[in-house]
C-alpha positions in Angstrom: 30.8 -4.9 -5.6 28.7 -7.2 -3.6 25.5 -8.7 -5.8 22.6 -8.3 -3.8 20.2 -11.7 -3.8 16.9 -11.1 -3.0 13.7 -12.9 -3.1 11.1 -12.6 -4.9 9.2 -11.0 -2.1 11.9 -8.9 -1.5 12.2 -7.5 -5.0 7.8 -7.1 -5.4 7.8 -5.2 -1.9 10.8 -3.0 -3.2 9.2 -2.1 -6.4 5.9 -1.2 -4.2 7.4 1.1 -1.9 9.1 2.8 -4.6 6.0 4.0 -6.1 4.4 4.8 -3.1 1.9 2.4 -2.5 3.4 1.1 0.8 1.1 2.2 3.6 2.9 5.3 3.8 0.9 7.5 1.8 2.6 10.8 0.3 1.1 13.9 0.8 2.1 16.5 -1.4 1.5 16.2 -5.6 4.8 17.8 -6.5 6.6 15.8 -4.4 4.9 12.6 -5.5 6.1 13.7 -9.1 9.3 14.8 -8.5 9.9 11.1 -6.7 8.1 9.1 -9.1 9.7 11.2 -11.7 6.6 11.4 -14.4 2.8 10.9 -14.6 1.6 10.3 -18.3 -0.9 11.8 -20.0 -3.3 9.5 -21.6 -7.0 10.8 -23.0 -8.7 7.4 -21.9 -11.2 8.0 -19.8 -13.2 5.2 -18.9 -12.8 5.5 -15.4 -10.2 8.5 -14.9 -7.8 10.0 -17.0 -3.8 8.3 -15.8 -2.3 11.3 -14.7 -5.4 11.7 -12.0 -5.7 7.7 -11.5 -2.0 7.5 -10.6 -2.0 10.5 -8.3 -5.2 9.5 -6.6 -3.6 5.9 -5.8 -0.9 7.6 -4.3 -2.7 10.3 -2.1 -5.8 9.1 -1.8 -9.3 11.3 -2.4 -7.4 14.5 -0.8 -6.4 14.5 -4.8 -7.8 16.9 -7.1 -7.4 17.1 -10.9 -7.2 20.7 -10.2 -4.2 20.6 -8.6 -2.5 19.3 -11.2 -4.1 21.7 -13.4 -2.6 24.3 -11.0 1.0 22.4 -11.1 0.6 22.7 -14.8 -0.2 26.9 -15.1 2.2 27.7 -12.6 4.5 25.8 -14.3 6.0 23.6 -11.6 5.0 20.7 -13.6 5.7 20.8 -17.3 4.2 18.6 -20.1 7.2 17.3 -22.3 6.0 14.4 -25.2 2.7 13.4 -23.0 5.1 13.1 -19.9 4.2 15.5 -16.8 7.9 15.9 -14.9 8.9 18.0 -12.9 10.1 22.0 -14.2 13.3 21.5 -12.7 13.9 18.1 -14.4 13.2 19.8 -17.8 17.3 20.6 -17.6 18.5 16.7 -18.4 17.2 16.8 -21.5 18.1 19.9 -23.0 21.5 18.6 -24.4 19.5 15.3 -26.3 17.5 18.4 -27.6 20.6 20.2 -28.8 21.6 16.7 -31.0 18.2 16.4 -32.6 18.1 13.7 -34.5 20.8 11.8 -32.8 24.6 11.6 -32.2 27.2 10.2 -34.3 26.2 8.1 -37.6 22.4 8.2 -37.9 20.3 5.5 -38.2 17.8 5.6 -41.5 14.5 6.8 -39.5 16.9 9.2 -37.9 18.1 10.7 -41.1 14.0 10.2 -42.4 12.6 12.4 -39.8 16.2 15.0 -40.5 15.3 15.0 -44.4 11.8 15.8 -43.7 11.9 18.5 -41.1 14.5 20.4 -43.1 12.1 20.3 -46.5 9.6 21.8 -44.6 12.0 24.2 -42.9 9.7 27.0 -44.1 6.9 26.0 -42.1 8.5 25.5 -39.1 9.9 29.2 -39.1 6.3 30.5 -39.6 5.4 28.2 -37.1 8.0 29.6 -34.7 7.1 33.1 -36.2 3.5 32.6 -35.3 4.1 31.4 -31.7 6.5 34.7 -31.0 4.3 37.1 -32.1 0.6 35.1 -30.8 1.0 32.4 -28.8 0.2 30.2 -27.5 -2.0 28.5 -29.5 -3.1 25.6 -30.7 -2.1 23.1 -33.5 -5.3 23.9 -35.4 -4.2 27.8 -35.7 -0.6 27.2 -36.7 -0.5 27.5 -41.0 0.3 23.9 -42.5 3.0 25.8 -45.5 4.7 21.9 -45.5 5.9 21.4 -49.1 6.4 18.0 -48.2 3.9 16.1 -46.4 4.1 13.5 -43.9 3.3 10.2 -44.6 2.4 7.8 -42.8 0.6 4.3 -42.4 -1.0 5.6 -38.9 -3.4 8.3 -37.9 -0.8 10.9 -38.4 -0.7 10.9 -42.6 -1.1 13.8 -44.0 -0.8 15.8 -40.4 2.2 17.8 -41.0 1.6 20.7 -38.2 1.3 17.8 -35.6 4.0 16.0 -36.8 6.2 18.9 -37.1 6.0 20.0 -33.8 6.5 16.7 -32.5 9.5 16.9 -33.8 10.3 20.6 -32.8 9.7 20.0 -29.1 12.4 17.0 -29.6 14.7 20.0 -30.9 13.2 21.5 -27.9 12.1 25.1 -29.8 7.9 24.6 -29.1 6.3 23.0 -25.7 3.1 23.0 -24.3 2.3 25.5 -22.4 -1.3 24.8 -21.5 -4.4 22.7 -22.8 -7.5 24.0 -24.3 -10.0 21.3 -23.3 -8.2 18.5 -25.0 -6.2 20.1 -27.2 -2.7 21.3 -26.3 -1.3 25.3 -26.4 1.9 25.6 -28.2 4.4 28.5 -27.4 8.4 29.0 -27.2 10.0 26.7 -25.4 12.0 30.0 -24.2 8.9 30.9 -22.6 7.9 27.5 -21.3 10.9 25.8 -19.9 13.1 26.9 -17.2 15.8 28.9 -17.4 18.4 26.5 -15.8 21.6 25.4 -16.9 21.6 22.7 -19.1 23.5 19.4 -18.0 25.6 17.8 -20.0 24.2 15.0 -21.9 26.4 12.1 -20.3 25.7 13.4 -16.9 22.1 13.5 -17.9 21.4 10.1 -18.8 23.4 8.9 -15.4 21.1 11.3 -13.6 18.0 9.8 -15.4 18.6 6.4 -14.6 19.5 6.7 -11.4 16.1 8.8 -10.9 14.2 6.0 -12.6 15.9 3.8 -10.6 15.0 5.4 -7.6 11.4 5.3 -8.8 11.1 1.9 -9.8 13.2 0.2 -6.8 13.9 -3.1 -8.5 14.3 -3.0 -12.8 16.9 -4.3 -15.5 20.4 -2.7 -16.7 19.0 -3.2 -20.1 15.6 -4.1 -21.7 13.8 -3.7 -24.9 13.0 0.1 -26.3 10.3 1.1 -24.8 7.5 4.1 -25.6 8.1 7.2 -23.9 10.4 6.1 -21.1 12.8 3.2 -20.7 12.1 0.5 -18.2 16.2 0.3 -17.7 18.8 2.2 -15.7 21.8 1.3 -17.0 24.5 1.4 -14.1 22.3 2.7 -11.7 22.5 1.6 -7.9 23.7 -1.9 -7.6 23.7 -5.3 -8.5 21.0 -7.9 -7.6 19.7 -11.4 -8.7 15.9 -12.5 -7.5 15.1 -15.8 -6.8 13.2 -18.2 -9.4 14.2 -15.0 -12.1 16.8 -15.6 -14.7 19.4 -12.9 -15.5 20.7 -10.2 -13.9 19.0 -6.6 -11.9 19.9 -3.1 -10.6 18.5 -2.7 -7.1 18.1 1.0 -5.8 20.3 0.3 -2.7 18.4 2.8 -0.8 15.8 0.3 -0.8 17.3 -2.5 1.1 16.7 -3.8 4.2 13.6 -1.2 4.9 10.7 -2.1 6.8 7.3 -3.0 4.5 3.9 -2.2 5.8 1.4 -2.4 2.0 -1.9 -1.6 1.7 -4.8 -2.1 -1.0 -4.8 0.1 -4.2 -6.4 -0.2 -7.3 -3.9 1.2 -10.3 -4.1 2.7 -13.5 -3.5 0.1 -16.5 -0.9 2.6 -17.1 0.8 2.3 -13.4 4.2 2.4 -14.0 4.1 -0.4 -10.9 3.2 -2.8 -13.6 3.5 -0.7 -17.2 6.5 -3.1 -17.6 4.6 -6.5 -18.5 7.8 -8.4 -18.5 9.1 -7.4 -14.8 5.4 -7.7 -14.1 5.0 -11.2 -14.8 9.0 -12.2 -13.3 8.5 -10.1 -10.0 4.7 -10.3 -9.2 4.0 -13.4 -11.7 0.6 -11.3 -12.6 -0.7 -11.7 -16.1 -2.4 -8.7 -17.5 -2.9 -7.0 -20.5 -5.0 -3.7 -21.3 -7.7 -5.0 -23.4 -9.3 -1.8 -24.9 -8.5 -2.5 -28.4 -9.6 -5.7 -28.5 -13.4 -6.7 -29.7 -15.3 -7.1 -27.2 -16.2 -11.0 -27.1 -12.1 -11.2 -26.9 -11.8 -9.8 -23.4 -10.8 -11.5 -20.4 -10.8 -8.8 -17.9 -12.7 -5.6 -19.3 -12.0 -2.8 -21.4 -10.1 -0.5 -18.7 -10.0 -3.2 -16.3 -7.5 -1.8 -13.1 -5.3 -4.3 -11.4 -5.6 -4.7 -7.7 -2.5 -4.8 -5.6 -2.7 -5.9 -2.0 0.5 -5.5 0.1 2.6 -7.0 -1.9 1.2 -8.8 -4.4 -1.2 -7.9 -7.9 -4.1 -9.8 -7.3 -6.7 -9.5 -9.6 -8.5 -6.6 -11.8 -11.3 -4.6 -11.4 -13.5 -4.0 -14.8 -15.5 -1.1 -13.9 -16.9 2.0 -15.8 -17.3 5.4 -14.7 -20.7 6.0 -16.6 -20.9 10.1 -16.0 -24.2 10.7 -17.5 -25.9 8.2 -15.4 -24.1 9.2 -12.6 -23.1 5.9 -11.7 -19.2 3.9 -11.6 -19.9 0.6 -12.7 -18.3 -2.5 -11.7 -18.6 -5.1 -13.8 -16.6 -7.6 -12.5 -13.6 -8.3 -10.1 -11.6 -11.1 -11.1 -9.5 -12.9 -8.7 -6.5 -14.2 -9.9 -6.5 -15.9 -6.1 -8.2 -16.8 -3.4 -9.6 -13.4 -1.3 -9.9 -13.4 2.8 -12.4 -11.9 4.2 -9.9 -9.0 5.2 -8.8 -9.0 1.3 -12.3 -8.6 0.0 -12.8 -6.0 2.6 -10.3 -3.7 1.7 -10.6 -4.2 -2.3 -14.7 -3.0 -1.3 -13.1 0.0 0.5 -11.0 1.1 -2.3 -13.4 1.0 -4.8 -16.4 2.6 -3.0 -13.2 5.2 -2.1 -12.6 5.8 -5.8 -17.1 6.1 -6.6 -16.3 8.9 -3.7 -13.6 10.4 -5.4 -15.0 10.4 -8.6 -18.5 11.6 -7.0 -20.4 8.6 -9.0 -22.5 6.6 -7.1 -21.2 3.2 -7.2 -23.6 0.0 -9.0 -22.0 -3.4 -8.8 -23.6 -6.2 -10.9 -20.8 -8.5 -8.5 
């Protein structure tokens, strides 16, 4: 098979118009998802929640977080570990449910979390019990009967219910159905998930990667574990090596040879555009790091700051605040990682007075 050798512009403006944020904006939320294949969920709020940040970049202010709201009841969209994906995608990873903890010989966390859930097997039937007969509800009204409690270094010691169901929506037998304000509504997964065949788990994982693929444009056969979803695809699409960049990529062959027209768009820190720091700095050479849990006198960009992309390139982040008693979104500071033309710093000041719109916050700049 022929290896593909592309530049690095070719590679940055393949990654851009496979998350929509070439100048052809989509139009339609479900569609957006089911291309871009997730949105995460994250409570930070500083400006917007991800979910809402990532769709508005995307579709612009015709977004409402009610419509994903409205994905969400009507259950075109499901919630699966923090992850919003499309219902009918819920089907590739039914079979990984079925194998809960893991295939073949397990590793020691594997057979940790197995040792654990079956101790507390009780609980989880009058957790299941509970949920048939009431739900949904939420963590807070499920009984904690755990005989053996879950420990942990992190915020989760001792919170056996949400641990527990963690782990039960892994075995896929809970899922969310719903949120009530910021907590989340537990039921069935019966009653949740869609009633579709479920694909076998080989098939699966091809499907997945070649859907992440697809969504990223440009990424790695392999790369490190990652949280929540992998930055690799395996054998997905095709071979390609980028100029200036050691090793090897997978190049969504889809993607070649199209036409590129960008635009301006401020992201989410969580923008699956740059959520891979690695392919961020090889492909766009952009340094960035979300800064919110670092003190404050440690910061170089802001606490949420978003990073700017224009055309094809990151160029800089914007630390601003959305300050909703004050009715105000606050801009901080924009720093440049280069130098802007007048046309640059024209449309960045478009965008965000666009986003103080969106968010209906009048818009104070101290830059």
């Amino acid at each position: 098979m022929t290896v593909h050798r592309l530049s690095r512009t070719d590679a940055r403006r393949i990654a851009v118009r496979a998350q929509l944020l070439d100048s052809r904006r989509p139009t339609d939320l479900i569609e957006m998802v089911r291309h871009l294949t997730l949105l995460q969920l994250d409570p930070t709020a500083a400006i917007a929640p991800n979910a809402d940040l990532v769709s508005w970049s995307r579709l612009g202010s015709r977004y409402s977080p009610s419509d994903l709201l409205a994905a969400l009841q009507s259950r075109r969209l499901i919630e699966l570990q923090a992850l919003v994906r499309p219902a009918e995608d819920i089907a590739l990873f039914r079979a990984e449910m079925a194998e809960w903890p893991g295939a073949g010989e397990l590793k020691d966390w594997q057979r940790s979390r197995r040792d654990w859930v079956k101790a507390n097997d009780a609980c989880r039937r009058d957790i299941l019990d509970r949920l048939e007969s009431s739900g949904p509800l939420t963590s807070r009204e499920l009984p904690d009967t755990c005989a053996v409690p879950w420990e942990s270094t992190g915020w989760t010691n001792n919170q056996n219910v949400i641990k527990l169901l963690d782990f039960m929506v892994a075995r896929g037998e809970v899922a969310t159905a719903g949120r009530k304000g910021r907590e989340r509504l537990w039921d069935l997964a019966t009653r949740v998930f869609p009633d579709d065949p479920v694909v076998p788990k080989e098939e699966a994982l091809r499907i997945r990667d070649e859907r992440r693929l697809q969504a990223l444009g440009i990424a790695r056969a392999k790369a490190p574990i990652a949280p929540m979803e992998p930055y690799d695809v395996g054998e997905a699409g095709e071979p390609a090596v980028v100029d200036g960049v050691k090793g090897a990529w997978r190049v969504d062959p889809a993607q070649l040879g199209q036409p590129f027209s960008g635009r301006t768009a401020l992201l989410s820190p969580f923008d699956r555009l740059s959520h891979d720091r690695k392919r961020t700095i090889e492909l766009f050479e952009f340094d960035y790091q979300l800064e919110m849990y670092k003190p404050a006198a440690k910061r170089k960009w802001g606490y949420f700051a978003l990073p700017v992309l224009h055309g094809d390139r990151l160029v800089g982040k914007l630390d601003a605040t959305a300050d909703r008693k004050a009715g105000v979104l606050r801009v901080n500071a924009l720093h440049r990682d280069t130098g802007f033309s007048k046309a640059m710093t024209a449309a960045v000041d478009r965008e965000i007075k666009d986003l103080a719109r969106w968010l209906e916050l009048d818009l104070s700049r101290t830059t």
